[in-house]
C-alpha positions in Angstrom: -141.2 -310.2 -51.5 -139.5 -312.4 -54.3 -136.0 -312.8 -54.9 -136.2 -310.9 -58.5 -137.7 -307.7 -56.3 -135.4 -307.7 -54.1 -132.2 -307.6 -56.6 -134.2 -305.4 -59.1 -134.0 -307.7 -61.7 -135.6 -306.0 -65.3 -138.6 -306.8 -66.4 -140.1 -307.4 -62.5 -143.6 -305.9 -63.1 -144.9 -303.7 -60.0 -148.1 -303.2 -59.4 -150.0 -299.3 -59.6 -150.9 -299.3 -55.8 -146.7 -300.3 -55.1 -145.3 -298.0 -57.7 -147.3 -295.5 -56.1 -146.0 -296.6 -52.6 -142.3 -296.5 -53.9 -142.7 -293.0 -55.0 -144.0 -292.0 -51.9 -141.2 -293.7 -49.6 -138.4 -292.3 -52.1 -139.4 -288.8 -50.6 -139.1 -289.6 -47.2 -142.4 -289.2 -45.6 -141.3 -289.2 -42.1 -138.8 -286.5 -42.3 -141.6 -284.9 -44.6 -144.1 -284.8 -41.3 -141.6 -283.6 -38.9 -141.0 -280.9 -41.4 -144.6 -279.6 -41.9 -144.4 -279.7 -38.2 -142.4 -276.4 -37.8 -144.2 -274.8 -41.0 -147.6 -274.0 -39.6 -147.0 -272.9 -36.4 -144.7 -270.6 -37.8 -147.4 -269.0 -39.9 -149.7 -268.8 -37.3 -147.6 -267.0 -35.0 -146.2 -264.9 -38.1 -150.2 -264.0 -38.4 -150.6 -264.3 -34.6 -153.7 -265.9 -35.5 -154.8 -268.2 -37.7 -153.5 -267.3 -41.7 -155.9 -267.8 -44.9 -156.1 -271.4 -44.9 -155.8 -271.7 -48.5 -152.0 -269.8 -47.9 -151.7 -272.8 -45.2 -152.7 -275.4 -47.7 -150.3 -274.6 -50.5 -147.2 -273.6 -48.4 -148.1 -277.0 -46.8 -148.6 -278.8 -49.7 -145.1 -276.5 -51.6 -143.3 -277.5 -48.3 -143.9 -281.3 -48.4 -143.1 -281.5 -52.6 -140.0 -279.3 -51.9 -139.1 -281.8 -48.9 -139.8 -284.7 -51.2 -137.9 -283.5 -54.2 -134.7 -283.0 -51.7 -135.3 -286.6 -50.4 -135.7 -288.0 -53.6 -132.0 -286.9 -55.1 -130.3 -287.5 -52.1 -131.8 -291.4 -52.4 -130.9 -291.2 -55.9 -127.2 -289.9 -54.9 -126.3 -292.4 -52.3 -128.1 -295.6 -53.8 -124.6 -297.0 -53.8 -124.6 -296.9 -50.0 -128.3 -297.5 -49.3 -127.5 -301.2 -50.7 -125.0 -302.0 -48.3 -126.7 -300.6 -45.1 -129.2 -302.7 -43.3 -130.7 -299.2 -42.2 -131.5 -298.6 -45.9 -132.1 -301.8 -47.8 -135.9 -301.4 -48.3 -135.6 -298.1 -49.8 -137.2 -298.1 -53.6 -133.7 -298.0 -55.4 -132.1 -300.8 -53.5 -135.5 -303.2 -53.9 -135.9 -302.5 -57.5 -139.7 -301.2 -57.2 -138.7 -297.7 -59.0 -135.4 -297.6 -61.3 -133.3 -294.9 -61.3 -134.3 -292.9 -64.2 -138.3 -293.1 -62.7 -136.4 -291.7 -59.2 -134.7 -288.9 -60.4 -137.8 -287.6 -63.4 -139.6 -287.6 -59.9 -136.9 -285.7 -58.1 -136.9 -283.2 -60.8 -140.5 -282.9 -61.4 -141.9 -282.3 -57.8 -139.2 -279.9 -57.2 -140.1 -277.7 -59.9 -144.0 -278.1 -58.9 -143.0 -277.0 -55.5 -141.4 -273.7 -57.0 -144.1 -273.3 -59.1 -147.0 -273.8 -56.4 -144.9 -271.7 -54.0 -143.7 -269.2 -56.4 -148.1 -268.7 -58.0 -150.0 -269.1 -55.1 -147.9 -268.0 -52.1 -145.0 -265.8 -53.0 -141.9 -265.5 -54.9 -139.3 -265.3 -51.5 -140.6 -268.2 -50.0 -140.3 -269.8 -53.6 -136.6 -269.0 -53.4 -135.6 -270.4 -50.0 -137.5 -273.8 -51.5 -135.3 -273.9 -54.0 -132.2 -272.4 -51.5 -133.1 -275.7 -49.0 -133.2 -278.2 -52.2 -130.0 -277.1 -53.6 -128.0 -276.8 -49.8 -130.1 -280.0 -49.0 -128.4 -282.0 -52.6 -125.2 -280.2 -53.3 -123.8 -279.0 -50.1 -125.0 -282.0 -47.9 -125.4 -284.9 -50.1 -122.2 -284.4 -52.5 -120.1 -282.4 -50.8 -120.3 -282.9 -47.1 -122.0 -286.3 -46.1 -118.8 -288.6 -47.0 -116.0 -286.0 -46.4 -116.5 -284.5 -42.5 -118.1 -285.8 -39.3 -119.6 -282.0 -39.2 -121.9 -283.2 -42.0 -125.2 -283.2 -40.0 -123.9 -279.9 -38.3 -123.9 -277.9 -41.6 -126.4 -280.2 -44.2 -129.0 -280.1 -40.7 -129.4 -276.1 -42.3 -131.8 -277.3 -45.2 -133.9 -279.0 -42.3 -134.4 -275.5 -40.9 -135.3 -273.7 -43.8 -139.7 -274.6 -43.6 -139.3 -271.6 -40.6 -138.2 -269.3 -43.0 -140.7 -270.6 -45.7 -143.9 -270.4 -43.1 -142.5 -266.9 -41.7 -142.3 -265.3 -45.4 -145.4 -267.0 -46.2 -147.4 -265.0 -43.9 -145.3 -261.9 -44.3 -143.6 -261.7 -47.3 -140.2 -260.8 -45.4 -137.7 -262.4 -43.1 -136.9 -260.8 -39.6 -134.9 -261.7 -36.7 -138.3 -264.2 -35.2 -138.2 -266.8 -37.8 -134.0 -266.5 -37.0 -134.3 -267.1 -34.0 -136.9 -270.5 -34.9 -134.5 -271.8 -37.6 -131.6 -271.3 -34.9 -133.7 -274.1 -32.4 -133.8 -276.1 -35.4 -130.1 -276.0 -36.6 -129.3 -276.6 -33.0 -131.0 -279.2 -32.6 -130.5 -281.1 -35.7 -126.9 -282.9 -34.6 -128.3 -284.1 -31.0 -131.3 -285.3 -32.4 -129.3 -287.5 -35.4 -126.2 -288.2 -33.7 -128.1 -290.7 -31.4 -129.5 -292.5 -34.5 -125.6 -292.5 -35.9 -124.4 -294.3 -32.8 -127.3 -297.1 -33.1 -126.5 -297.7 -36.5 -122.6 -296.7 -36.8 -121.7 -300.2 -38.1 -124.1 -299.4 -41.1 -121.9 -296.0 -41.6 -118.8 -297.6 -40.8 -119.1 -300.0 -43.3 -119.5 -297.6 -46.4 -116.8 -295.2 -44.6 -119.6 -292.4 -43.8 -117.5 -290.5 -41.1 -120.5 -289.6 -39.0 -119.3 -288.7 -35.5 -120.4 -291.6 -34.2 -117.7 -293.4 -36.3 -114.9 -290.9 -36.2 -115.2 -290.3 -32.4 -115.9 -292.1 -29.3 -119.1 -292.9 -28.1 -118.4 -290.4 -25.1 -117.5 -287.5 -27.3 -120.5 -288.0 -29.2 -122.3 -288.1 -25.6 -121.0 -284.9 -24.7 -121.7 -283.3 -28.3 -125.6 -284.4 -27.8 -125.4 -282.5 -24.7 -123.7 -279.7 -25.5 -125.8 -279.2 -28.5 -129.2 -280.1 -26.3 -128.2 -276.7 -24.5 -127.9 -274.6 -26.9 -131.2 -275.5 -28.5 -133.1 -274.7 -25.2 -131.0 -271.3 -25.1 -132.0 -270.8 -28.1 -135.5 -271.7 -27.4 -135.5 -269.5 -24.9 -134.1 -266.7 -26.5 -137.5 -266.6 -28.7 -139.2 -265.6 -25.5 -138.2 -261.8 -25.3 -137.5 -261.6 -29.3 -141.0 -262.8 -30.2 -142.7 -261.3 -26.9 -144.4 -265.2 -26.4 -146.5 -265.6 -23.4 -146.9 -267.9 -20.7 -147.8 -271.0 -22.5 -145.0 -270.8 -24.6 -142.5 -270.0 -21.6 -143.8 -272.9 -19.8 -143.4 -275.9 -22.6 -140.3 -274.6 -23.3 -138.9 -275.0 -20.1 -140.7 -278.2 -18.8 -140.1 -279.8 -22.4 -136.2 -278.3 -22.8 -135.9 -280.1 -19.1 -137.2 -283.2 -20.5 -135.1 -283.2 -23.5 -131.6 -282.1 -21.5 -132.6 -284.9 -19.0 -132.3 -287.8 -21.2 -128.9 -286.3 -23.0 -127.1 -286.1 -19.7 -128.4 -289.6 -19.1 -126.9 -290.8 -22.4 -123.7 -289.0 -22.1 -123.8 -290.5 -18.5 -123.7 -293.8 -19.6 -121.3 -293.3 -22.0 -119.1 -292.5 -19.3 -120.0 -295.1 -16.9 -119.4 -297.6 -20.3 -123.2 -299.2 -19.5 -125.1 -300.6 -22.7 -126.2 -297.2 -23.9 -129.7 -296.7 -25.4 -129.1 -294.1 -28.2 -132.6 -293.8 -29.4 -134.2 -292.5 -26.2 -132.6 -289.3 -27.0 -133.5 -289.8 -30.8 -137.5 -290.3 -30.1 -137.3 -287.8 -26.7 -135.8 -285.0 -29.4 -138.6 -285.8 -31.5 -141.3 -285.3 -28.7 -139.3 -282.0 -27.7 -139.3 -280.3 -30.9 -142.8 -281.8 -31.1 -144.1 -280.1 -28.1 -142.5 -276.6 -28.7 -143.5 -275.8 -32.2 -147.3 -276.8 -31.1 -146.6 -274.1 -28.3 -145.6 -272.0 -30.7 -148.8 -272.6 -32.5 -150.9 -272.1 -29.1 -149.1 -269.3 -27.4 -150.3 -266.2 -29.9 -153.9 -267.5 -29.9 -154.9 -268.2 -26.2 -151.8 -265.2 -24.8 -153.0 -264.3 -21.1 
């Protein structure tokens, strides 16, 4: 990459195939994919078998634009701090490969597409709580909250848990206490699975005075935290047990896979304790594979119930 690229100098041409991959990155693919990763299980279990897979498709594809739109604004917002963290500094605003009138037209525009394809081809609720997660996602968590309190991922980890509600109204049209109980695992388990990835990169935070917890507090508060909130999303996950009346396979994951994840939060908080060179992102990738392996029970426990 050449030096004008990098500092976004005017008049850089970019390429179709790069433009293309800018837009793409500006919507934050991975956090995209773990998204979509709640949504359909959720219908199917909603269904208790498999839904229309055209009603799959376009909460799917209504999910991902809606995801995308959030991601988009919030890169726009904080492009002042994306080029000063190392964490950030290939992100299309900070190279120069989209300017910031291209990323927020594309903010706006796949936002509204997702309340439109939600709204027209699925239903008008799970329309609303799109636009409910974009707006919490951008004005409560973005503006508001990120740079003021080290609770931040704690309350802004709510628009992450919204694609529940949007696969459970989906199928149903309605909202009851199952698809609370599944955003509950996911608001629970939003601050141990990003306060890990805050203490690897706290310098980046520090040094644009982001007061993630990892910055505020000690490294063995935040150890704590991450297992005090790795609790009470296996609780929780549990708790989905008698509420949804899931079966066997179900029961099982969520036990062998909440035992997994609880195992490597004791063993970071452990070594926070013991003051040993602490590997943060264990927990980060293991709360990943945890989430991971529950939602595909989810998926598998109201088709193959013994």
């Amino acid at each position: 990459m050449d030096v004008a690229l990098q500092t976004g100098h005017a008049g850089e041409h970019i390429g179709f195939v790069r433009k293309s991959k800018a837009y793409v990155a500006l919507t934050k693919p991975r956090v995209i994919e773990l998204l979509l990763v709640t949504t359909a299980p959720v219908m199917i279990l909603a269904q208790n078998g498999i839904p229309n897979l055209w009603l799959v498709l376009w909460t799917l594809v209504g999910g991902a634009l809606s995801a995308g739109s959030a991601g988009a604004f919030n890169c726009y917002i904080d492009r002042d701090i994306d080029r000063v963290m190392k964490r950030t500094s290939r992100r299309p605003l900070v190279t120069g490969e989209l300017t910031d009138r291209e990323a927020i037209a594309f903010a706006w525009i796949i936002g509204a597409a997702s309340i439109l394809i939600l709204g027209f081809l699925v239903n008008w609720l799970s329309a609303m709580l799109s636009l409910a997660a974009i707006l919490f996602y951008v004005l409560v968590y973005t503006l508001v909250l990120k740079r003021r309190t080290p609770q931040n991922i704690v309350w802004g980890g709510a628009a992450g848990c919204m694609p529940v509600l949007i696969g459970w109204s989906a199928v149903t049209g309605s909202l009851d206490w199952t698809p609370v109980i599944l955003f509950g695992i996911v608001f629970l388990w939003t601050p141990p699975h990003y306060w890990p990835l805050s203490m690897r990169f706290r310098a980046d935070y520090a040094s644009v005075n982001v007061p993630m917890l990892a910055v505020v507090r000690g490294r063995t508060v935040v150890g704590l935290q991450v297992v005090l909130y790795a609790w009470a999303t296996v609780a929780c996950s549990l708790l989905l047990i008698p509420v949804a009346n899931m079966g066997i396979i179900y029961s099982v994951v969520a036990v062998l896979a909440g035992v997994y994840f609880l195992f490597e939060a004791h063993r970071l908080y452990s070594m926070t304790i013991r003051h040993d060179v602490i590997k943060p992102m264990r927990v980060f990738h293991s709360s990943i594979s945890y989430l991971t392996l529950l939602f595909i029970a989810v998926a598998i426990d109201p088709l193959l119930r013994f």
